[in-house]
C-alpha positions in Angstrom: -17.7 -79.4 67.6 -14.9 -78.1 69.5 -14.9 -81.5 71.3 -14.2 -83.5 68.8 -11.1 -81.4 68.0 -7.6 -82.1 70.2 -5.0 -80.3 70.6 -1.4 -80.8 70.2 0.4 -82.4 72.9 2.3 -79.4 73.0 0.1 -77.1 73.7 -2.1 -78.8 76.1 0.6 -77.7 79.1 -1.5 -74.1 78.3 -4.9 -75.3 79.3 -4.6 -76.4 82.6 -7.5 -76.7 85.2 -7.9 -77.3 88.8 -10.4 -79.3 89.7 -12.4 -81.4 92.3 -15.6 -83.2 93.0 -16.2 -82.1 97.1 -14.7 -79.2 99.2 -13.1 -81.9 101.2 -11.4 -84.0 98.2 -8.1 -82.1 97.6 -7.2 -80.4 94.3 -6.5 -82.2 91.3 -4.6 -80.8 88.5 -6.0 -81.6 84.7 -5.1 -80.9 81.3 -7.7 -80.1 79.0 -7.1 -81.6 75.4 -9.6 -80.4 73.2 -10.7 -77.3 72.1 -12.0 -75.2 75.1 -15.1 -72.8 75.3 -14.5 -69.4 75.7 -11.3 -69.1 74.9 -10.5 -66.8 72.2 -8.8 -68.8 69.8 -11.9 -71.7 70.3 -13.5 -70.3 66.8 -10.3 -70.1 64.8 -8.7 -73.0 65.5 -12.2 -74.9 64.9 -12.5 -73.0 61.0 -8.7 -73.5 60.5 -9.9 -77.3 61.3 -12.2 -77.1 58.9 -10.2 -75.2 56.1 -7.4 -78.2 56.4 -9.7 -81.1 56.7 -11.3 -79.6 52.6 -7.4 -79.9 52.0 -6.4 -82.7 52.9 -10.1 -84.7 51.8 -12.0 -82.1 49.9 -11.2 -83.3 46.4 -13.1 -86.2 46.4 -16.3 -83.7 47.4 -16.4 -80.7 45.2 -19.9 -79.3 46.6 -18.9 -80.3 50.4 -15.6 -78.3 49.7 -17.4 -75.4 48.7 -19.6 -75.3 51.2 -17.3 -75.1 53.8 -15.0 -73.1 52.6 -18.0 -70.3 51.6 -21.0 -70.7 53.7 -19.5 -72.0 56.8 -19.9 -69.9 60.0 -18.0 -72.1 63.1 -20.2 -75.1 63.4 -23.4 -73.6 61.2 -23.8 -74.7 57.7 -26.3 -72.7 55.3 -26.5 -73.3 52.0 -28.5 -74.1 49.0 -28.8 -75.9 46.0 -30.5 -75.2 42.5 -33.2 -78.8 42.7 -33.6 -81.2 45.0 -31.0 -83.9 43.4 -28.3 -81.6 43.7 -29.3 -80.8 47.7 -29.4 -84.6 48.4 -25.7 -85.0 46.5 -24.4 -81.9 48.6 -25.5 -83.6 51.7 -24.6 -86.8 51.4 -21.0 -85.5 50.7 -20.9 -83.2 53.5 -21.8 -86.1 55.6 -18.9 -87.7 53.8 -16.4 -85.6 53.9 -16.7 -84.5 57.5 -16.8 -87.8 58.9 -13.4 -88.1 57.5 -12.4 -86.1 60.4 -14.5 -87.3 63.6 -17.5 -84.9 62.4 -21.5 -85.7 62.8 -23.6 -83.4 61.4 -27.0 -82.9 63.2 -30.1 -81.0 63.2 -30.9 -80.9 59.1 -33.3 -78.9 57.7 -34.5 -77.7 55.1 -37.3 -75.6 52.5 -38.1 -78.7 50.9 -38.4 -81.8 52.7 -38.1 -84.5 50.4 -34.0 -83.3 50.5 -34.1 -85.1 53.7 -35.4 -88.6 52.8 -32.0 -89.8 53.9 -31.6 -88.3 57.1 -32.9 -89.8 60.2 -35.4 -88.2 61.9 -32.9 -88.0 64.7 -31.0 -86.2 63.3 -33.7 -83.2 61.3 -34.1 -80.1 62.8 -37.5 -79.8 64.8 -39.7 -76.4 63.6 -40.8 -74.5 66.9 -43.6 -71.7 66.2 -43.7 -67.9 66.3 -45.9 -66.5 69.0 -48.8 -65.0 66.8 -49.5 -67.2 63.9 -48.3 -70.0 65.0 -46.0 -70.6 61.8 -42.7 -72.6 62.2 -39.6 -71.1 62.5 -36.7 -72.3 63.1 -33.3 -70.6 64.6 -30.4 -69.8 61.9 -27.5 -67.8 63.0 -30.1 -65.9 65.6 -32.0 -65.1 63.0 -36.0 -67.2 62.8 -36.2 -68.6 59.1 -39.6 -70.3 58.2 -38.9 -73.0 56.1 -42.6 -72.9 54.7 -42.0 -70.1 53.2 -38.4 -70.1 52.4 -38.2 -66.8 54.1 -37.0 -64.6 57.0 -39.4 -63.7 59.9 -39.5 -61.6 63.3 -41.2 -62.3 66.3 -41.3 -58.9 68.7 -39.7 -60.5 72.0 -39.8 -57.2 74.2 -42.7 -58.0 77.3 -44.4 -55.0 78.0 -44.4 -54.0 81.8 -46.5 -51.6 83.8 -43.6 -50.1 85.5 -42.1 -46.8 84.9 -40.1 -46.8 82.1 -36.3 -45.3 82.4 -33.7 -44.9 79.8 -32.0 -48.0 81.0 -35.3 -49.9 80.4 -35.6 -48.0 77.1 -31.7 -49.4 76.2 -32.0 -52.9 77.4 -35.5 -53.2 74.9 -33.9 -51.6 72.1 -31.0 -54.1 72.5 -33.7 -56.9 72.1 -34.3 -55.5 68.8 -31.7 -58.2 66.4 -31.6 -57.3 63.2 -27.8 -57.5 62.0 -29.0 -56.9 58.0 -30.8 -53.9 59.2 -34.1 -55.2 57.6 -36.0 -53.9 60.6 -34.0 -50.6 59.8 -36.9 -48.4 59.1 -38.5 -49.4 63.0 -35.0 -49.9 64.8 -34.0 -46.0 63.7 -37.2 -44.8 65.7 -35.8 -46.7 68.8 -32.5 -45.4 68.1 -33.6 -41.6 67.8 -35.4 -41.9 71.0 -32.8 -43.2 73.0 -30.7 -40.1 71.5 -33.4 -37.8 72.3 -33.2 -39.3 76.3 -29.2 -38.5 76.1 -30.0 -35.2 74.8 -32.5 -34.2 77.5 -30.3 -35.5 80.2 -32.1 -38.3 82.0 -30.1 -40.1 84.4 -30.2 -44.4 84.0 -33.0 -45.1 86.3 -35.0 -41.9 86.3 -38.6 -42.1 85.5 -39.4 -40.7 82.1 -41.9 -37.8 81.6 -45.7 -39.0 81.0 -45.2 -37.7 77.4 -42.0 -39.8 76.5 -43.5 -42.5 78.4 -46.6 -42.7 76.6 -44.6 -42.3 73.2 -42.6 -45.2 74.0 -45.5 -47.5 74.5 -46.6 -46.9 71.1 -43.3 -47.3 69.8 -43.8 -51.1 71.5 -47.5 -51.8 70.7 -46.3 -50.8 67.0 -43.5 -53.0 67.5 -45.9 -56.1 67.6 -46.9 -55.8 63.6 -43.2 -57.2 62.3 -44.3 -60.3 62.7 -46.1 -59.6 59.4 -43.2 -59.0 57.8 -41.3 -61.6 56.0 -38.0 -61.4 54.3 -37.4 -63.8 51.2 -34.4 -66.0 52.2 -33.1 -66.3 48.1 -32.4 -63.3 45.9 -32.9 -65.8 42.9 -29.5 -66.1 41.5 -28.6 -69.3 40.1 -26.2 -71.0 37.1 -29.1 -70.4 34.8 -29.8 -66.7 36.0 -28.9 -63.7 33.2 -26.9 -61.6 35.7 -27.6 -59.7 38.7 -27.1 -56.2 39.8 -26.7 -54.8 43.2 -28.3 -51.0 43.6 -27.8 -49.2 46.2 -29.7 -46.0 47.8 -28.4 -43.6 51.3 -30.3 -40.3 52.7 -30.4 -38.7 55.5 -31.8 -35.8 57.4 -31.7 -33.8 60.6 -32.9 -37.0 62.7 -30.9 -40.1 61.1 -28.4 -41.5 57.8 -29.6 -44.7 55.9 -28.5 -46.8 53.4 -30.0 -49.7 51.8 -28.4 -52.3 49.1 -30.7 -54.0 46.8 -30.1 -57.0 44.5 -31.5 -56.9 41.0 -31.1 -60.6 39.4 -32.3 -60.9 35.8 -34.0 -64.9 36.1 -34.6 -65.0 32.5 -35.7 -62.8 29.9 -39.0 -62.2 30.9 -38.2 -61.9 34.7 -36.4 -59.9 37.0 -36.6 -60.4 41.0 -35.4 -57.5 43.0 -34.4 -58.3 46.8 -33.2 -56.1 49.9 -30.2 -57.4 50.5 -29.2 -55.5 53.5 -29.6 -51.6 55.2 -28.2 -49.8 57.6 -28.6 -46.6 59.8 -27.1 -44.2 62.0 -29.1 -41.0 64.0 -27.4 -37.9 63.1 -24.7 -36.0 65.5 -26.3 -33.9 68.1 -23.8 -31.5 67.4 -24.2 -30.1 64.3 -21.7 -29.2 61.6 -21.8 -25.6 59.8 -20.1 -25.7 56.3 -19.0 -22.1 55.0 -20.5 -21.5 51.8 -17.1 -20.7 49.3 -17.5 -17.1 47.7 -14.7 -15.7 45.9 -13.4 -12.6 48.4 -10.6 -13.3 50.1 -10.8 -14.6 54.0 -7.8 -13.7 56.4 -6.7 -17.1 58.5 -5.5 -17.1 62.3 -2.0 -16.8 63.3 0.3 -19.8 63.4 2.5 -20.8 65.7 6.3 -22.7 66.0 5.8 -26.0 66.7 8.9 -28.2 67.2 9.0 -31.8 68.2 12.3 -33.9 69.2 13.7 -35.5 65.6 11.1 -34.2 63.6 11.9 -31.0 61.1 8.8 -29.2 61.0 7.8 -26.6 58.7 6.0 -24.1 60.2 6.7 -20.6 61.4 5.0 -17.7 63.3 3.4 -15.4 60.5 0.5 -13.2 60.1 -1.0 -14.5 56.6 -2.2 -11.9 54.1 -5.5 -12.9 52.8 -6.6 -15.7 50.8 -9.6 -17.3 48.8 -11.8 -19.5 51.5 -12.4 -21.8 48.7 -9.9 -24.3 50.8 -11.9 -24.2 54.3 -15.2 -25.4 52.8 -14.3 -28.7 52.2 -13.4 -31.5 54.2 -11.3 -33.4 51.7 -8.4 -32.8 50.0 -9.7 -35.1 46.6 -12.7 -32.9 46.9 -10.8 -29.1 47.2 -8.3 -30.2 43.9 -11.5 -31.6 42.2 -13.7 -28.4 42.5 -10.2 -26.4 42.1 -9.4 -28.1 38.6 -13.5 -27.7 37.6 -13.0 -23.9 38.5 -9.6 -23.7 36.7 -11.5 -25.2 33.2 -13.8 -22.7 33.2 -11.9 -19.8 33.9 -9.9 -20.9 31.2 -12.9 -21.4 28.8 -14.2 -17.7 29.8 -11.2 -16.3 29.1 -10.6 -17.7 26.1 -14.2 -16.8 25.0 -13.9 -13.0 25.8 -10.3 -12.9 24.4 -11.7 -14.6 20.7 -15.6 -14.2 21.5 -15.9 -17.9 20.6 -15.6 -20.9 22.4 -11.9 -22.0 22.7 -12.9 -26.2 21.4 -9.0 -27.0 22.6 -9.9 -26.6 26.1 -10.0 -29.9 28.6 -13.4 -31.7 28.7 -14.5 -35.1 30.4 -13.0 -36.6 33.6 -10.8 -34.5 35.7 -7.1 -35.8 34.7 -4.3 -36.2 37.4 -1.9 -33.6 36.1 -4.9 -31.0 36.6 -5.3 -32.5 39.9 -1.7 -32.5 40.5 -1.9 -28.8 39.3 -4.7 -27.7 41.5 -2.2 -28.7 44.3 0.6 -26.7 43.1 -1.7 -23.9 43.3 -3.2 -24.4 46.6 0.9 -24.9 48.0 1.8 -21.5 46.5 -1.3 -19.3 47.6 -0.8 -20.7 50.8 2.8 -19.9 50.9 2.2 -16.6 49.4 0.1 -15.4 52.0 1.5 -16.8 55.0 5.2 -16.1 53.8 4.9 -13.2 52.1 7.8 -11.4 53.9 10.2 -14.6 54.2 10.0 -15.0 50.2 10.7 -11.2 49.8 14.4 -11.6 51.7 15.1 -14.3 50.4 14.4 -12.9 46.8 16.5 -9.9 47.9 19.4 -11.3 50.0 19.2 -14.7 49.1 19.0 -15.7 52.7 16.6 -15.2 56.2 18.2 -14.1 59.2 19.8 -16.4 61.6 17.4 -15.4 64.0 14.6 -16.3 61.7 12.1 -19.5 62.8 13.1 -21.1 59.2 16.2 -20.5 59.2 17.2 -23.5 60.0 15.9 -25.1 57.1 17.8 -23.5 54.6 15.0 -22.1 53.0 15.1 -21.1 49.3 12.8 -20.2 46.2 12.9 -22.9 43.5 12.5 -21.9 39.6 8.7 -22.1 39.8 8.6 -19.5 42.5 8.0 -22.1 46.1 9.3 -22.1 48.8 11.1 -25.6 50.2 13.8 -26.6 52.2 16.9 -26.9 51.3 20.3 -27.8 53.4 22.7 -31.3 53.3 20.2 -33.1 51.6 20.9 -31.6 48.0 23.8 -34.1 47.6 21.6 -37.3 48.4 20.3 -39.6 45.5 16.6 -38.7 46.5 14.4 -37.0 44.1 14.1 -33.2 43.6 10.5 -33.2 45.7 12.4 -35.7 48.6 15.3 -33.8 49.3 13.4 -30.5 48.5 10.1 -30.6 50.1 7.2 -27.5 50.4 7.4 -26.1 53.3 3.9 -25.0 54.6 2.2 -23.1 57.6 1.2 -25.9 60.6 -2.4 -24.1 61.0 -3.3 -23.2 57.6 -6.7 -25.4 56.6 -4.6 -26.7 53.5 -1.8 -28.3 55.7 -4.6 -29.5 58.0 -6.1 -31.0 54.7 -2.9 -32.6 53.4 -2.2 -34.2 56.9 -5.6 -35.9 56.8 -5.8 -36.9 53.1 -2.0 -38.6 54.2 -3.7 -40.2 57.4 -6.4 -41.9 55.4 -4.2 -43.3 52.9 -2.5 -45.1 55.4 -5.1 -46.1 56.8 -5.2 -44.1 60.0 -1.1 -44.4 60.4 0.9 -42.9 63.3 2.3 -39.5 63.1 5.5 -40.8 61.8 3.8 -42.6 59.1 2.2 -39.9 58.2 4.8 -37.7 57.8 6.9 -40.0 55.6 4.2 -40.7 53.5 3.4 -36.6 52.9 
């Protein structure tokens, strides 16, 4: 495919060769003028190829156009069709519309032969055979389809050898496992935990494994041998004339491994529903484990902080030793989840209180989905039981003498109390035409968990930003 597309005269100065026949001929210079293998842009430029030729030619051939355009991958084509008329009209306008621009398809194949009747034989896909039941498969996007069957299959490739096995062994058969929809997943996560368990014990690459781990291992691969039963259906049975489909999915996970699986649920009519695995994936667990502290409601002293200052930056932070506070806001490794559980915790306090103050049930108080001014509340709070317990002492002179000491770390941020009792900066700014929260920020500890948890929720939401994007964005 990338033959048949050239390049512009332009750029053909950039793919320069030096070339010759015998060591005794002398160099010759070429320039290459088609797309070239194995350079990067070689898959891009051939798609962007594509893409143009559907827009300059594709409205004469609505299905070709869609095909392309959707179920394309480089120079593969898979697609479908709902009979067999509509797969002979799709083909003959793909072959149609790509010859418009210097394009031959080869290799057809397909579930249903009589699609084919007008493609030369030349030109069909031959079926080779799997190793054990000798059904035909055929290659599609490295994966081995059985037309037969209309559906997925695996052949186990790993050769057994009677040397000793070593973890680089162990990695180079696991590798051979393909299985990029994670069908295999359940099998392929017992490879994967292995080869963890190998890291763990600290084998070295080409050290003989124990007699137990080998002999483990060689079950693992005579197990191995039985996907070859296993057959996954190529079509999750949607179609023009299908109700509607659904798409569950499932996760779990344990000491050993994650997994997650997505399923399609497609309603065919109303007496039938197909469900299909659609794809899976899985992940063995950290070998260092996390601990979570369980939130209980005394109070849990936090470590120092210290002054922190960074060329252009104005950073809020100061050296104090906090007073105590709830460890509600160190269990959790969100932000979205700390103000969620706060705002839950906030409702029912409210709803107790009310209740012992009228020994009813107070039926004004908020129910249903959290809202974003409780959220935006549960923040507030967090900011001023942070500040409260880490600057304690600074909001006590500044309540009595309006002002810290020169010699004071914040100091130099003009630091004041606003009418809702927090602390934020203050200085120049107070003139600008920013808003009241922009020219007035928090200020808050550097090492205090809910700074640490405000800096990440920040970093996420810019999707993993810089430090200076961060810090605007906060």
């Amino acid at each position: 495919m990338y033959r048949q597309i050239l390049v512009h005269n332009d750029d053909q100065d950039f793919q320069r060769i030096l070339w010759r026949k015998e060591p005794e001929l002398p160099i010759e210079e070429y320039q290459l003028t088609t797309v070239t293998y194995g350079l990067a842009s070689a898959p891009y430029l051939a798609i962007r190829v594509l893409h143009q030729l559907v827009h300059d030619e594709g409205k004469q051939y609505p299905f070709a156009s869609h095909v392309i355009l959707e179920n394309t991958y480089v120079d593969d084509i898979l697609s479908g069709a709902e009979d067999v008329d509509q797969g002979r009209e799709k083909i003959n306008e793909l072959n149609q519309l790509l010859k418009a621009g210097g394009f031959e398809l080869q290799k057809w194949t397909s579930s249903h032969p009589e699609t084919l009747v007008d493609i030369s034989r030349n030109h069909q896909e031959i079926a080779m055979h799997l190793n054990l039941d000798q059904s035909p498969f055929l290659r599609a996007l490295g994966l081995a389809w059985r037309p037969d069957i209309d559906a997925f299959a695996f052949s186990p490739q790993i050769h057994q050898t009677r040397d000793n096995f070593t973890k680089r062994k162990v990695l180079s058969q696991t590798a051979q496992l393909f299985d990029p929809l994670g069908w295999l997943s359940p099998i392929t996560i017992r490879a994967k935990i292995f080869m963890q368990e190998l890291w763990a014990l600290g084998f070295d690459w080409d050290e003989p494994l124990s007699a137990s781990l080998s002999s483990r291992w060689i079950d693992f691969l005579q197990d191995l041998q039985g996907i070859s039963a296993i057959t996954i259906p190529r079509r999750i049975g949607s179609s023009s004339a299908s109700l509607g489909i659904e798409i569950h999915g499932f996760a779990d996970a344990s000491r050993s491994a994650l997994g997650a699986v997505i399923y399609a649920r497609t309603y065919i009519n109303t007496h039938e529903v197909r469900v299909s695995l659609v794809s899976a994936k899985t992940k063995v667990a950290p070998l260092k484990k996390p601990s979570v502290n369980c939130p209980s409601l005394s109070p849990r002293p936090e470590e120092n902080i210290h002054l922190e200052e960074r060329k252009g930056l104005s950073t809020h932070i100061a050296t104090a030793k906090p007073l105590q506070i709830w460890d509600l806001v160190v269990c959790y490794l969100k932000l979205s989840t700390l103000l969620k559980v706060t705002s839950l915790s906030k409702r029912a306090a409210n709803r107790f209180l009310a209740k012992t103050t009228s020994n009813r049930v107070n039926t004004s108080i908020t129910v249903g989905p959290i809202s974003t001014l409780e959220l935006s509340d549960a923040q507030l709070f967090w900011t001023k039981v942070t500040q409260q317990a880490y600057f304690a002492e600074e909001i006590r002179q500044i309540e009595t003498s309006s002002s810290l000491t020169r010699s004071h770390p914040l100091s130099r941020l003009t630091p004041f109390i606003d009418s809702n009792g927090f602390l934020r900066v203050g200085g120049r700014l107070n003139h600008s035409l920013l808003s009241y929260d922009e020219k007035h920020p928090f200020i808050l500890p550097r090492e205090s968990s809910f700074s640490t948890l405000i800096i990440d929720h920040h970093h996420r939401l810019t999707l993993h930003g810089g430090p200076q994007l961060t810090l605007a964005t906060i």
